[in-house]
C-alpha positions in Angstrom: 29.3 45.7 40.1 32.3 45.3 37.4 31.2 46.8 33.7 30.8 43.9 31.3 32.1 46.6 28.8 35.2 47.3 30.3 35.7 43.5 31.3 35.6 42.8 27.8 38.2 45.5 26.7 40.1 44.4 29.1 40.1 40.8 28.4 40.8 41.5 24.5 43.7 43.4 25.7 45.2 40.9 27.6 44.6 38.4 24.4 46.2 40.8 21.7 48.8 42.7 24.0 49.0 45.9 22.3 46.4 48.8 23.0 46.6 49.8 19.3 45.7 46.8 18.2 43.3 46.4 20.5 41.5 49.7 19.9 41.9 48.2 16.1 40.2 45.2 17.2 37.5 46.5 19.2 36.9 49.5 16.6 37.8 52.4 19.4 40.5 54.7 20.1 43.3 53.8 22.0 42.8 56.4 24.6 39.0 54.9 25.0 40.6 51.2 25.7 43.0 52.7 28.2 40.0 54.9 29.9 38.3 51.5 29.9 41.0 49.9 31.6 41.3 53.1 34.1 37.7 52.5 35.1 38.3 48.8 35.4 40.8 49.4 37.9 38.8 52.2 39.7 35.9 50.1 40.1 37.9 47.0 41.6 40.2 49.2 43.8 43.0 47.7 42.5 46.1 48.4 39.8 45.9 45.9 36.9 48.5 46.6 34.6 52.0 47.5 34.8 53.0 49.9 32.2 55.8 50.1 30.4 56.3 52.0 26.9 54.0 50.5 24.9 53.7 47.2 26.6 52.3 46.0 29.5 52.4 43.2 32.8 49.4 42.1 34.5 49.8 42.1 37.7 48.6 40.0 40.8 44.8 41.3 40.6 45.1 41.7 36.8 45.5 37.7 36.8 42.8 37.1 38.9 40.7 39.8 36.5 41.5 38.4 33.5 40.7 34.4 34.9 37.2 35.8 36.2 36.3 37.6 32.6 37.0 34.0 30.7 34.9 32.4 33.4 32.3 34.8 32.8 32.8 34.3 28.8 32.6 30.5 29.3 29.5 30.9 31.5 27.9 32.9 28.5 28.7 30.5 26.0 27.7 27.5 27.8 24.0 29.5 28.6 24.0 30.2 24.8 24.7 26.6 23.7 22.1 24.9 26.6 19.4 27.2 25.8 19.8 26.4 21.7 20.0 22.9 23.0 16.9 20.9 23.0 18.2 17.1 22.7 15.7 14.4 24.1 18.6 12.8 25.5 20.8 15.3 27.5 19.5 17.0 30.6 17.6 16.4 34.1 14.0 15.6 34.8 13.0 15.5 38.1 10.0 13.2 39.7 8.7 12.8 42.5 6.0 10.0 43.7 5.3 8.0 46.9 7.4 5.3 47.9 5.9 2.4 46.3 5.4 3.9 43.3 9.1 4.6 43.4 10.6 0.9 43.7 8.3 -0.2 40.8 9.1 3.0 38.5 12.8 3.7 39.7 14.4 0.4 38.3 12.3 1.3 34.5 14.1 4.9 35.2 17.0 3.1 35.4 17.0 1.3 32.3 16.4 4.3 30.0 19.4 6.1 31.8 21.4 3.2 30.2 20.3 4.0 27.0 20.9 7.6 27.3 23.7 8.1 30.1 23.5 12.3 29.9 19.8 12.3 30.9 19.7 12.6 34.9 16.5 11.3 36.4 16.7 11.8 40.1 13.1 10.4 42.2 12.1 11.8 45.0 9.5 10.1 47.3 7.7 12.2 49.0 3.8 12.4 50.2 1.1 13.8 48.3 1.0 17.0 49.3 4.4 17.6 49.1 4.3 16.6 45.6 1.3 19.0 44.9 3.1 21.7 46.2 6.6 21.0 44.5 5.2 20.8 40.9 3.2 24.2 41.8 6.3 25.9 42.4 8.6 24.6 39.9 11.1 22.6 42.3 10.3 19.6 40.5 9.1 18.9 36.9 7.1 15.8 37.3 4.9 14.0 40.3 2.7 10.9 40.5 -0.1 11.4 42.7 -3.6 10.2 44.3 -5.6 13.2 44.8 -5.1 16.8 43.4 -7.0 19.8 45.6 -6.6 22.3 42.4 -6.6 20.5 39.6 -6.5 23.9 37.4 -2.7 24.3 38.5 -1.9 21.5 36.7 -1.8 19.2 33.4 -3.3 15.5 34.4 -2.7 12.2 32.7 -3.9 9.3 34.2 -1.8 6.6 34.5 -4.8 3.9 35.9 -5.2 2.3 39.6 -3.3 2.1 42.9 -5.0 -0.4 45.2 -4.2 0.2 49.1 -3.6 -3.1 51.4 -4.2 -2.4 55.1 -1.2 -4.9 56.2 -0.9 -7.1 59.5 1.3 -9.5 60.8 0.3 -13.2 60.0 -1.3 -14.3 63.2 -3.8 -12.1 62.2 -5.0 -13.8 59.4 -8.7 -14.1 59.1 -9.4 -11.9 62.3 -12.1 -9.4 62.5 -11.1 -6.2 62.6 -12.4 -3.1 64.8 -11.1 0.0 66.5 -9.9 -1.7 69.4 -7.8 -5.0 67.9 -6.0 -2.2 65.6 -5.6 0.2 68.8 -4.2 -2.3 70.7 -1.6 -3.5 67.5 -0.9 0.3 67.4 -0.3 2.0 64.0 3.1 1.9 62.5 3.0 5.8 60.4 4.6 7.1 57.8 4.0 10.5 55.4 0.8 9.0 54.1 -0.3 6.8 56.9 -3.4 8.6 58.2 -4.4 10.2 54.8 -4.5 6.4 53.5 -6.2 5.3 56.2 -9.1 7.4 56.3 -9.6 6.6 52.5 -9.4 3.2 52.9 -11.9 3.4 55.8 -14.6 5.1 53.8 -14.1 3.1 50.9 -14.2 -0.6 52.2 -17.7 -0.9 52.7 -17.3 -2.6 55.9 -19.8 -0.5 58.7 -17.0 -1.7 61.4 -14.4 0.4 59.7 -16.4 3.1 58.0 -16.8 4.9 60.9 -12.8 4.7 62.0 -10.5 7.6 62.5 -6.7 7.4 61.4 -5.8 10.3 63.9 -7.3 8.5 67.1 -5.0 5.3 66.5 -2.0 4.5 69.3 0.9 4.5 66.9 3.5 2.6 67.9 6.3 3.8 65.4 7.1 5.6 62.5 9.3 5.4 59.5 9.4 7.3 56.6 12.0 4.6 54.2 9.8 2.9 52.2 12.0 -0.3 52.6 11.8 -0.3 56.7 7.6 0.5 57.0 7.2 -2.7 57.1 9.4 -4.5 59.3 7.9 -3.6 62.6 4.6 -5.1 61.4 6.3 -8.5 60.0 7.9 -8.4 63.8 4.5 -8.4 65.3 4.7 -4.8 66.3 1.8 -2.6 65.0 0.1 -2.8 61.8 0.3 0.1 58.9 -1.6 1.1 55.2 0.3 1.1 52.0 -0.1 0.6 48.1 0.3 -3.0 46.6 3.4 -2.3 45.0 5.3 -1.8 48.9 3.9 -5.2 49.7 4.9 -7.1 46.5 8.3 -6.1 46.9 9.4 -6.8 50.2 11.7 -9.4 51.1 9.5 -10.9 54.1 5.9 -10.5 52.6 5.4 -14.1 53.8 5.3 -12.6 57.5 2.7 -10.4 56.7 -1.2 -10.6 55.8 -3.0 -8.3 53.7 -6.8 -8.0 55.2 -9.3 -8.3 52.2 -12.0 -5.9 52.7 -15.4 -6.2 51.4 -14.3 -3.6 49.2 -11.1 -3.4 47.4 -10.4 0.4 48.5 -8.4 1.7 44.5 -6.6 5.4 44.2 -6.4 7.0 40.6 -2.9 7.5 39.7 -2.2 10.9 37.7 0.8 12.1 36.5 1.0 15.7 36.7 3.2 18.8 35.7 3.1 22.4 36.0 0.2 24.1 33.8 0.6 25.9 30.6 4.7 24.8 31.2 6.5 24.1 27.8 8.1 21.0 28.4 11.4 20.4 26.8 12.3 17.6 24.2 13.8 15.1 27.2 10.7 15.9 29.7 8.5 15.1 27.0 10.4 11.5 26.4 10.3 10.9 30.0 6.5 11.7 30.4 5.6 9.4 27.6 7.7 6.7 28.8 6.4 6.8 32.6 2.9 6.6 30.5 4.1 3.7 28.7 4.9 1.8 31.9 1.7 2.4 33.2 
């Protein structure tokens, strides 16, 4: 490991060209900047200056010396400045939410990036656990979720009501549903599939489905892209469970039927961050904002 010490005697040395000068500079003796120097080159394995009287060349690996202890100046002076900074407006906040929650949040993201170009919002959609897990350990700074296993990991604001819409293609309007009519459709998954099924099951107060479990479904296919879930069940080919938002948005909703249970089965939305986290002037702007669209 190269001595910051010497790095920077040798970088000042470089800058003023003189070793008196730079022992004058630096407040040493001359022969402590050339020990320095010595040491510099000892440690790298490598001749960095070629002497001559009382001046000096740098050669090849002095260059390359020198370049790397301005990079490493640069790097310490842009760590100094961020870390002093604390604008509302420059920076990244990260989030990360289910799918449908992303094309109705994304576009209002969107919109305050315009307003302040240097923030960077990127949105991440990913399943509820994943989410739990990913504020826990700091890889993100912000998720929307359902359900939260250890809520003491966490801070909480809710954000109000995310109904679920069990979805079918439209020649099953006004059908009766039980196991085997939705066995025989087959289940079109995704990350949250079976989780949302199960919930929606128990909550629809319908005895026919109560009893139902997500994990003994066929499944006839699977997509994770929020955008694609539901084109296999608008082509007739399995049916699938997702939150109002999905269905609003899609392009061919008019192929599809949303079954209305006895029951409309709702999630809590919370938006959640890391507990006892200090949260910086920008993530604070962005978690009031996500609040205000909610």
């Amino acid at each position: 490991m190269i001595n910051r010490t010497w790095l920077s005697t040798f970088k000042t040395l470089v800058e003023v060209g003189h070793f008196t000068q730079t022992a004058e500079k630096l407040f040493m003796t001359q022969p402590g900047v050339s020990q320095h120097v010595r040491k510099l080159e000892q440690a790298c394995g490598h001749a960095l200056l070629t002497r001559y009287q009382k001046r000096f060349d740098l050669t090849e690996q002095g260059q390359l010396m020198y370049q790397y202890a301005c990079q490493i100046e640069q790097q310490e002076s842009d760590l100094a400045e961020a870390m002093q900074l604390d604008s509302p407006h420059i920076g990244e906040c990260k989030l990360a939410c289910s799918g449908a929650i992303a094309l109705y949040l994304y576009p209002k993201l969107l919109e305050l990036q315009k307003q302040y170009p240097r923030l960077q919002l990127p949105v991440e959609a990913a399943p509820n656990t994943s989410i739990l897990t990913h504020v826990h350990e700091g890889k993100i700074d912000f998720g929307i979720v359902t359900t939260i296993d250890h809520p003491e990991l966490y801070n909480i604001e809710p954000l109000g009501d995310e109904e679920l819409c069990l979805i079918l293609p439209k020649d099953y309007a006004g059908k009766t549903l039980d196991f085997d009519g939705l066995n025989a459709l087959g289940l079109i998954g995704h990350p949250d599939a079976q989780r949302y099924l199960n919930l929606y099951f128990s909550r629809c107060g319908e005895p026919a489905l109560e009893q139902l479990n997500a994990e003994t479904f066929y499944r006839s296919g699977y997509m994770n892209q929020i955008h694609q879930i539901l084109l296999p069940v608008a082509q007739g080919l399995g049916f699938t469970i997702l939150a109002q938002a999905a269905v609003e948005s899609c392009a061919f909703k008019q192929e599809l039927v949303v079954y209305q249970p006895k029951t409309p089965v709702k999630l809590p939305l919370s938006l959640i961050h890391k507990a006892q986290r200090h949260l910086p002037a920008r993530k604070t702007l962005i978690k009031e904002y996500i609040l205000e669209q909610f």
